[in-house]
MDTraj code that builds the backbone (N, CA, C; nanometers):
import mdtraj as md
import numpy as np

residues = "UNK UNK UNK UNK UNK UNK UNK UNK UNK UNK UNK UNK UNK UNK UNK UNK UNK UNK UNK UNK UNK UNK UNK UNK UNK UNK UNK UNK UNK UNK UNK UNK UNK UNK UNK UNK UNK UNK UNK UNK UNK UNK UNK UNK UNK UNK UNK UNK UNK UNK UNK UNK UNK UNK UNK UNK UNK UNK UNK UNK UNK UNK UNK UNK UNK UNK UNK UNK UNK UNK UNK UNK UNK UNK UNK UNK UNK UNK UNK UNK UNK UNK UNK UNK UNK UNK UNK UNK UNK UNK UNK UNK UNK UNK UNK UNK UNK UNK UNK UNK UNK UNK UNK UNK UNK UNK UNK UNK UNK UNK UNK UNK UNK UNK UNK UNK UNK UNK UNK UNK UNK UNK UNK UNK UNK UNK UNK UNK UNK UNK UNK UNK UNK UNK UNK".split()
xyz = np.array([
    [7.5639, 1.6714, 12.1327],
    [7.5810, 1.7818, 12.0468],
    [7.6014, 1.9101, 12.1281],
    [7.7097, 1.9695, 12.1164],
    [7.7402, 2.1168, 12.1206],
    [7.5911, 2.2419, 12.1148],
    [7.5964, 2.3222, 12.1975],
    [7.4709, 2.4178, 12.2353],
    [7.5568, 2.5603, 12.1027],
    [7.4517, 2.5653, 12.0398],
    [7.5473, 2.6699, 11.9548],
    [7.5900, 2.8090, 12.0021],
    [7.6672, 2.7945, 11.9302],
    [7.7505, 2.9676, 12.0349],
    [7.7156, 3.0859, 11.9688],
    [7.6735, 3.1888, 12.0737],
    [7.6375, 3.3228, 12.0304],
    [7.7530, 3.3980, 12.0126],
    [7.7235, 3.4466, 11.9292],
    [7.8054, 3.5830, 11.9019],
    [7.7934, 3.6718, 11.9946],
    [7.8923, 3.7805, 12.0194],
    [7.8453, 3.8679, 12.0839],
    [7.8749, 3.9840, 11.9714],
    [7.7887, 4.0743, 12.0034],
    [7.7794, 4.1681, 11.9034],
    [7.8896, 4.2998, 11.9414],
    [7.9433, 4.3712, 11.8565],
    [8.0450, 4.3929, 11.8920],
    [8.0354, 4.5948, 11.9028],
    [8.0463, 4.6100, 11.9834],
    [8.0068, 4.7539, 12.0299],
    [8.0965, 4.8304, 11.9355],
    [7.9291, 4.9428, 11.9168],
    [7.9929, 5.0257, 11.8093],
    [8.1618, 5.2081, 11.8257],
    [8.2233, 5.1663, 11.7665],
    [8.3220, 5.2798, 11.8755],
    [8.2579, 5.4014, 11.7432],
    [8.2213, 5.5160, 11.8686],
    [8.1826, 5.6319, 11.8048],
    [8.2401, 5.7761, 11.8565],
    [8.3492, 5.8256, 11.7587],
    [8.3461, 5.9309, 11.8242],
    [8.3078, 6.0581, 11.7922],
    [8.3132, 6.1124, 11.9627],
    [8.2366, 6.2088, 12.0126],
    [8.2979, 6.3588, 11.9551],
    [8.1698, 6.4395, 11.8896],
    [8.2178, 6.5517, 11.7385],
    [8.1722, 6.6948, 11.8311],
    [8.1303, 6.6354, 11.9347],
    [8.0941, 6.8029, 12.0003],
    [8.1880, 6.8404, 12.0489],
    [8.2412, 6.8099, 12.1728],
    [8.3915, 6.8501, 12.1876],
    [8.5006, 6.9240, 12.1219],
    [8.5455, 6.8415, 11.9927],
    [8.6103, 6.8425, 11.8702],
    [8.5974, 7.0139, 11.8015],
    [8.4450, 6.9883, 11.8128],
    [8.3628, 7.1202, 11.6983],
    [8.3754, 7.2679, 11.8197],
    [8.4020, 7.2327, 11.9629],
    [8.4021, 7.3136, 12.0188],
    [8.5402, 7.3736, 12.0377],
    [8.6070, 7.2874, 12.0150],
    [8.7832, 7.3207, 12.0399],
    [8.8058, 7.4051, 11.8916],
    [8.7502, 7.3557, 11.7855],
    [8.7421, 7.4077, 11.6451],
    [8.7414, 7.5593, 11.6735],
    [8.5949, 7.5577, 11.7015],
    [8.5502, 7.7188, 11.7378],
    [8.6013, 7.8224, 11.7898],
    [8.6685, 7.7616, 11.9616],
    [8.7518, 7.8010, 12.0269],
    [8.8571, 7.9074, 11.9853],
    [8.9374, 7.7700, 11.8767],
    [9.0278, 7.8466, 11.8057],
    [9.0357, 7.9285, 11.7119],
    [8.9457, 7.9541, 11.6603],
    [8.8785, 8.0088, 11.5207],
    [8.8366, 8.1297, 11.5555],
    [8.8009, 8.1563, 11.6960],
    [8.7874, 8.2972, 11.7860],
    [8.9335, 8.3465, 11.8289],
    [8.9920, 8.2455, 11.8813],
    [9.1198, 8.2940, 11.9397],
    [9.2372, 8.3328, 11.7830],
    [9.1772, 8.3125, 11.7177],
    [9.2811, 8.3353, 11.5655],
    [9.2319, 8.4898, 11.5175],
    [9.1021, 8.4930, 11.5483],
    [9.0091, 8.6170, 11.4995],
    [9.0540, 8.7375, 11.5659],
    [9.0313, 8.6972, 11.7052],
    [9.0544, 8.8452, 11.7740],
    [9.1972, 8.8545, 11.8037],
    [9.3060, 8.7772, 11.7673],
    [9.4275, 8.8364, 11.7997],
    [9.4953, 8.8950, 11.6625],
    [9.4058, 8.8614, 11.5516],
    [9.5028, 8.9730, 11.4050],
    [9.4381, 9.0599, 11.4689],
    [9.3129, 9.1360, 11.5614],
    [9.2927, 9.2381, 11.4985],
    [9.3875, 9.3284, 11.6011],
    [9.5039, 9.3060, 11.6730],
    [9.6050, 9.3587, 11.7574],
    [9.7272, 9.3597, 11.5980],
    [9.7288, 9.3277, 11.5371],
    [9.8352, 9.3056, 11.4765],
    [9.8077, 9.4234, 11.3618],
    [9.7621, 9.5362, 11.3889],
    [9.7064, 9.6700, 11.2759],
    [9.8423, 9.7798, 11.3448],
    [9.8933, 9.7928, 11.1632],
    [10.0605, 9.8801, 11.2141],
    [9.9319, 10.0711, 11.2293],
    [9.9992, 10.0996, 11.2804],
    [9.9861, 10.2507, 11.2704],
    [10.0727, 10.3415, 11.1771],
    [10.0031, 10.5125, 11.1328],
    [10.1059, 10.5341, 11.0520],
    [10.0187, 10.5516, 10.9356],
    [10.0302, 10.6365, 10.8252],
    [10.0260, 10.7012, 10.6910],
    [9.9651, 10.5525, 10.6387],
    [9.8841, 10.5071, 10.5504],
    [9.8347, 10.4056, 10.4437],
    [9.8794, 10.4351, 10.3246],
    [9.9721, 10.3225, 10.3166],
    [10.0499, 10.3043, 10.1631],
    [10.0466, 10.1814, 10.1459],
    [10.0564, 10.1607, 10.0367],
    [10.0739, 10.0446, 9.9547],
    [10.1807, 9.9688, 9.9359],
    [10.2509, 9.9534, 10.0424],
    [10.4273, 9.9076, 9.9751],
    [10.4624, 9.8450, 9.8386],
    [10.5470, 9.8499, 9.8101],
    [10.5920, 9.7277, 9.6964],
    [10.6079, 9.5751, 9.7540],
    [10.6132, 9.4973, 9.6573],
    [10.6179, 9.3937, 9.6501],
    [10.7435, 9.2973, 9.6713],
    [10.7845, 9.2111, 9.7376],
    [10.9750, 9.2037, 9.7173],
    [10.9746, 9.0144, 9.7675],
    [11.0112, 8.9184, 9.7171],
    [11.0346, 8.8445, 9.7426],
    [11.1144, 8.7686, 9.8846],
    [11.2127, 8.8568, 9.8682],
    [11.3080, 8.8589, 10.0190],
    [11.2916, 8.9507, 10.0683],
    [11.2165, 8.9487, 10.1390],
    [11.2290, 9.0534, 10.2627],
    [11.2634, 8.9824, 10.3820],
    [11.2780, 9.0583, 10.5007],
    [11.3198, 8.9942, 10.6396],
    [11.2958, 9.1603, 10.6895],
    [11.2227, 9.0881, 10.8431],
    [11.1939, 9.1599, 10.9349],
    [11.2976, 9.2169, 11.0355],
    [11.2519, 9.3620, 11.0057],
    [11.3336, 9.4931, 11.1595],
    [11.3288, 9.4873, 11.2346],
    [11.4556, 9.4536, 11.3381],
    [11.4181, 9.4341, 11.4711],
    [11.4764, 9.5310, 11.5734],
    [11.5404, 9.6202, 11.5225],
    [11.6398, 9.7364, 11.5568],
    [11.5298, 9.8481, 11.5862],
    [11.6072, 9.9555, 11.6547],
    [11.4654, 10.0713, 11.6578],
    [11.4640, 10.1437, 11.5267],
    [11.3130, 10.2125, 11.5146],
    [11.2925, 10.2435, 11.3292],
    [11.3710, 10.3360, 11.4078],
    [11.2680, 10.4492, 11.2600],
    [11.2774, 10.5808, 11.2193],
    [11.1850, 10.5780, 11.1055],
    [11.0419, 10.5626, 11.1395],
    [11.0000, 10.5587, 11.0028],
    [10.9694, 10.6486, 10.9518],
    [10.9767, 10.6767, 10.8054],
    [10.9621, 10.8056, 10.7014],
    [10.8361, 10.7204, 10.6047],
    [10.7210, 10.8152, 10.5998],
    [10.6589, 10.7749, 10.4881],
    [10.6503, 10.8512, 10.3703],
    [10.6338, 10.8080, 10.2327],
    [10.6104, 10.8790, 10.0877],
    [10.5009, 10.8106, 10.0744],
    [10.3875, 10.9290, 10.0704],
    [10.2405, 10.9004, 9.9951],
    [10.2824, 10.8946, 9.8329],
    [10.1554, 10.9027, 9.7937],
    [10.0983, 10.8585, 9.6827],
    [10.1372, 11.0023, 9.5883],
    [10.1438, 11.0835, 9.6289],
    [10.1330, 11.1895, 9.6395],
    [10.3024, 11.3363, 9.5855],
    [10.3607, 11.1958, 9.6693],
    [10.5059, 11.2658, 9.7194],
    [10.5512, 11.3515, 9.8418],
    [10.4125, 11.3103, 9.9166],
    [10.4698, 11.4138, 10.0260],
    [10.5048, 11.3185, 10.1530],
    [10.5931, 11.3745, 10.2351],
    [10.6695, 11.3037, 10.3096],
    [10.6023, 11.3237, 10.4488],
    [10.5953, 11.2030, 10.5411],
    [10.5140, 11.1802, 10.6582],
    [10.6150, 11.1650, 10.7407],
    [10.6089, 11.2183, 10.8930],
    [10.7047, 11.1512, 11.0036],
    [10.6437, 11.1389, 11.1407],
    [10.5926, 11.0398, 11.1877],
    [10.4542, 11.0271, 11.2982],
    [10.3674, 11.0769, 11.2160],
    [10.3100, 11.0526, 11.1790],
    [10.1602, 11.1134, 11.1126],
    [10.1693, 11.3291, 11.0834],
    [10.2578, 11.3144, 11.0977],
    [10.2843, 11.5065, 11.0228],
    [10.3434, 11.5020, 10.9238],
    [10.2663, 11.5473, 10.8440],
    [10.3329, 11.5935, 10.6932],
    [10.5068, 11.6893, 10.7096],
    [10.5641, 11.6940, 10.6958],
    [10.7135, 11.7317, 10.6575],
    [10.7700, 11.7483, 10.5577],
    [10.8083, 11.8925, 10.5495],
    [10.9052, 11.9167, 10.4245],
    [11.0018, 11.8728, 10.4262],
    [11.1146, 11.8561, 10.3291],
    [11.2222, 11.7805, 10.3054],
    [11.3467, 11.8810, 10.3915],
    [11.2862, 11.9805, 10.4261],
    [11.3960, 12.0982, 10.4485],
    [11.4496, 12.0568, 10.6467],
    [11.2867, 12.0784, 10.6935],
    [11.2019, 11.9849, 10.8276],
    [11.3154, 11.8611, 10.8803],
    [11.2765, 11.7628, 10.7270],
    [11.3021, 11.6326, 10.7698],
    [11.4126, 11.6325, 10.7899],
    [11.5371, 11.6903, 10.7300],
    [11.6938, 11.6896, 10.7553],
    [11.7036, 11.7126, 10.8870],
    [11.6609, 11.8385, 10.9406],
    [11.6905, 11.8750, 11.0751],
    [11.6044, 11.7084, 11.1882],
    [11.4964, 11.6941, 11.1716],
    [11.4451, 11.5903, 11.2644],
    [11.4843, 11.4725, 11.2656],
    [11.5459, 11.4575, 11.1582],
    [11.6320, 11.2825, 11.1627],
    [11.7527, 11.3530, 11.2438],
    [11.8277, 11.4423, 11.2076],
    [11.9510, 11.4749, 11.2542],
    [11.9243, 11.4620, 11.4190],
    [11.8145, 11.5004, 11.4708],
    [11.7838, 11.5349, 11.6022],
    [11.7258, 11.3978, 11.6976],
    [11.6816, 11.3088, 11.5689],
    [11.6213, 11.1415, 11.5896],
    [11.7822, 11.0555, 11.6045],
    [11.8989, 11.1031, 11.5136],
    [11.9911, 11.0077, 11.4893],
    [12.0654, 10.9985, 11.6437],
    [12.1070, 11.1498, 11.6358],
    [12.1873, 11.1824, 11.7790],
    [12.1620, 11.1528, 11.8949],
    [12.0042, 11.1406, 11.8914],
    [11.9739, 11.0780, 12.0383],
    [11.9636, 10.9147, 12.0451],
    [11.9873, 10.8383, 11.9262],
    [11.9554, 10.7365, 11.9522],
    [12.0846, 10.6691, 11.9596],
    [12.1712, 10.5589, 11.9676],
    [12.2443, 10.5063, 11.9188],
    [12.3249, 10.4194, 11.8116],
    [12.2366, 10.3757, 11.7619],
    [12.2820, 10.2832, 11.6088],
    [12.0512, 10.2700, 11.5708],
    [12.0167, 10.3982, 11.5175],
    [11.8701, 10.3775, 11.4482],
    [11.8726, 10.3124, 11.3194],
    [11.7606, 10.3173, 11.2750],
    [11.7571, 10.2424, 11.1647],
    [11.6442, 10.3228, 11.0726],
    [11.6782, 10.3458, 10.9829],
    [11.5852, 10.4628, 10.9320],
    [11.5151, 10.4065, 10.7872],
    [11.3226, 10.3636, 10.8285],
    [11.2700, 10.2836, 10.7222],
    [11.2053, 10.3782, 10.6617],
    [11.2157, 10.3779, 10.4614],
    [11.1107, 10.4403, 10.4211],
    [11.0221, 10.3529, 10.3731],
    [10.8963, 10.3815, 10.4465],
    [10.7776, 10.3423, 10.3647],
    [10.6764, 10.3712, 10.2344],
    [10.7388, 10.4000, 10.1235],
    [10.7135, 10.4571, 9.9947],
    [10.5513, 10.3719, 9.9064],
    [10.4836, 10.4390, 9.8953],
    [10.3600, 10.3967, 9.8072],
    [10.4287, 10.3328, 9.6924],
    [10.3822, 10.2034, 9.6539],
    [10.4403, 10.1345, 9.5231],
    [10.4311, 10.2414, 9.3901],
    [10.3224, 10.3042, 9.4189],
    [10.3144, 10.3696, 9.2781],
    [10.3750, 10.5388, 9.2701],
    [10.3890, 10.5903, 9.3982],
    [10.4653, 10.6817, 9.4237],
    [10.5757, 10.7364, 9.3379],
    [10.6419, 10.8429, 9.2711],
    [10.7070, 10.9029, 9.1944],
    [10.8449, 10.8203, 9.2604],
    [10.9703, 10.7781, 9.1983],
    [11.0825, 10.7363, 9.2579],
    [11.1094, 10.8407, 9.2795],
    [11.1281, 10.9412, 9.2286],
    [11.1891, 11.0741, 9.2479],
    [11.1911, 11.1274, 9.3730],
    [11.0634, 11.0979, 9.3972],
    [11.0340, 11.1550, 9.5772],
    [11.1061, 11.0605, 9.6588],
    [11.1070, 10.9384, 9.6298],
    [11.1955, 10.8484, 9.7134],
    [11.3320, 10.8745, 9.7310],
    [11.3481, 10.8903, 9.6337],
    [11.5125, 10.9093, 9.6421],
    [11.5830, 11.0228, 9.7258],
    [11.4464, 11.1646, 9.6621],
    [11.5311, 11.2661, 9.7550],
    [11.5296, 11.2171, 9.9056],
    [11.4127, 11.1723, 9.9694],
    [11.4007, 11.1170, 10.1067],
    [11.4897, 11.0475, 10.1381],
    [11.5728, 10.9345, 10.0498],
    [11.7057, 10.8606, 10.1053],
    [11.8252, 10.9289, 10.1084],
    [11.7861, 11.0686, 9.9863],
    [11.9349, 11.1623, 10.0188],
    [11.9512, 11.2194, 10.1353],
    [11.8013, 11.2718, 10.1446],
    [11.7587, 11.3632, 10.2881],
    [11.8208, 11.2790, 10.4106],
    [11.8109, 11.1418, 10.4256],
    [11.8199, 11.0656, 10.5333],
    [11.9617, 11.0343, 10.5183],
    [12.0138, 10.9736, 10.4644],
    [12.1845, 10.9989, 10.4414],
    [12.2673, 11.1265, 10.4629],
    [12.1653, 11.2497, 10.4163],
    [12.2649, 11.3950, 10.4788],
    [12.2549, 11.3662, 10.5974],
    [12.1470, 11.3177, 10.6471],
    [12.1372, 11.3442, 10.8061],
    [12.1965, 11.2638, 10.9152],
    [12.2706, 11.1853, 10.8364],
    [12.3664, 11.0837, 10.9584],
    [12.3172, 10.9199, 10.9379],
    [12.1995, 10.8619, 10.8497],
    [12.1504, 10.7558, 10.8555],
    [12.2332, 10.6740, 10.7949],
    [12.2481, 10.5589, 10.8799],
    [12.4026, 10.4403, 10.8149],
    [12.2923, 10.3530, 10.8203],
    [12.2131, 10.3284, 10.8491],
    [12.1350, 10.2105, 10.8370],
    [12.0111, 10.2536, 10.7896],
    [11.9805, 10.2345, 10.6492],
    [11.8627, 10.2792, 10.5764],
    [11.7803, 10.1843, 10.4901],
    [11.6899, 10.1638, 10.4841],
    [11.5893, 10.0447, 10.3918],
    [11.4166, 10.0894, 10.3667],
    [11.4173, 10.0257, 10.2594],
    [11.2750, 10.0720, 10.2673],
    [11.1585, 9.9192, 10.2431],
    [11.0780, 9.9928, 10.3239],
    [10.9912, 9.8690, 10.3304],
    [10.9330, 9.8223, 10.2202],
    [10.9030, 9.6774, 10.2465],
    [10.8130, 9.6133, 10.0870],
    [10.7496, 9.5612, 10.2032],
    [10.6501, 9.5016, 10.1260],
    [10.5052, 9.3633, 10.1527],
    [10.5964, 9.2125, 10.0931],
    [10.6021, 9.1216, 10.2250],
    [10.6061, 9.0110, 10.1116],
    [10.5610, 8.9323, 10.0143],
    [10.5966, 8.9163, 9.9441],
    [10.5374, 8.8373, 9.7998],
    [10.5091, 8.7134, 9.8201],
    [10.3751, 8.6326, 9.7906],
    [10.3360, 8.5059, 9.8301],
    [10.3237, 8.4531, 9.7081],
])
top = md.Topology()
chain = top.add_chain()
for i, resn in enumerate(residues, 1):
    res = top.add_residue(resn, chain, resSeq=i)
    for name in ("N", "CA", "C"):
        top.add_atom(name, md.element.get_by_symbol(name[0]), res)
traj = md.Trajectory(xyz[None], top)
């Protein structure tokens, strides 16, 4: 008679969650501290909302419209009278600019508009205004 045969028991495969949980973390820091480089500078508005948008890659000119109606250029308030002459003086030195308004969603259109007239007297062929994209 045959000696009966053992089994061998069959080793358990386990894997190892510390590692894993540390690479997790890792990244979860490295995700954290690099939005907080990604903060625009510049007037706080609210843009509008726009489905298609696509990103500027040309040099600005940015113009902001508060909430308010009053018109921003680097962080100085500017009259509309101002702004003609400083785009005129922004256009000429640059070569093909691109001139963005950044308008508060809830902002008067009225004020917007004169700002795109303002920027069109002043030589601007390339003009847009910013939105937020829509998710």
């Amino acid at each position: 008679m045959m000696p009966p045969v053992k089994r061998r028991q069959r080793k358990k495969v386990e894997i190892p969650l510390t590692p894993l949980i540390d690479i997790v973390f890792l990244l979860l820091i490295f995700f954290l501290l690099t939005t907080n480089f990604l903060v625009e500078e510049g007037i706080k508005v609210n843009l509008p909302r726009a489905g298609a948008s696509a990103p500027q890659l040309k040099t600005e000119i940015i113009v902001y419209v508060d909430l308010q109606g009053k018109t921003y250029l680097a962080d100085q308030e500017v009259s509309l009278a101002a702004l003609s002459g400083i785009l005129r003086e922004k256009i000429a030195a640059d070569a093909d600019p691109s001139v963005v308004i950044k308008a508060d969603r809830k902002a008067l259109l009225d004020a917007t508009v004169k700002v795109m007239d303002v920027a069109r007297a002043a030589g601007a062929v390339r003009l847009s205004l910013a939105t937020e994209r829509e998710f």
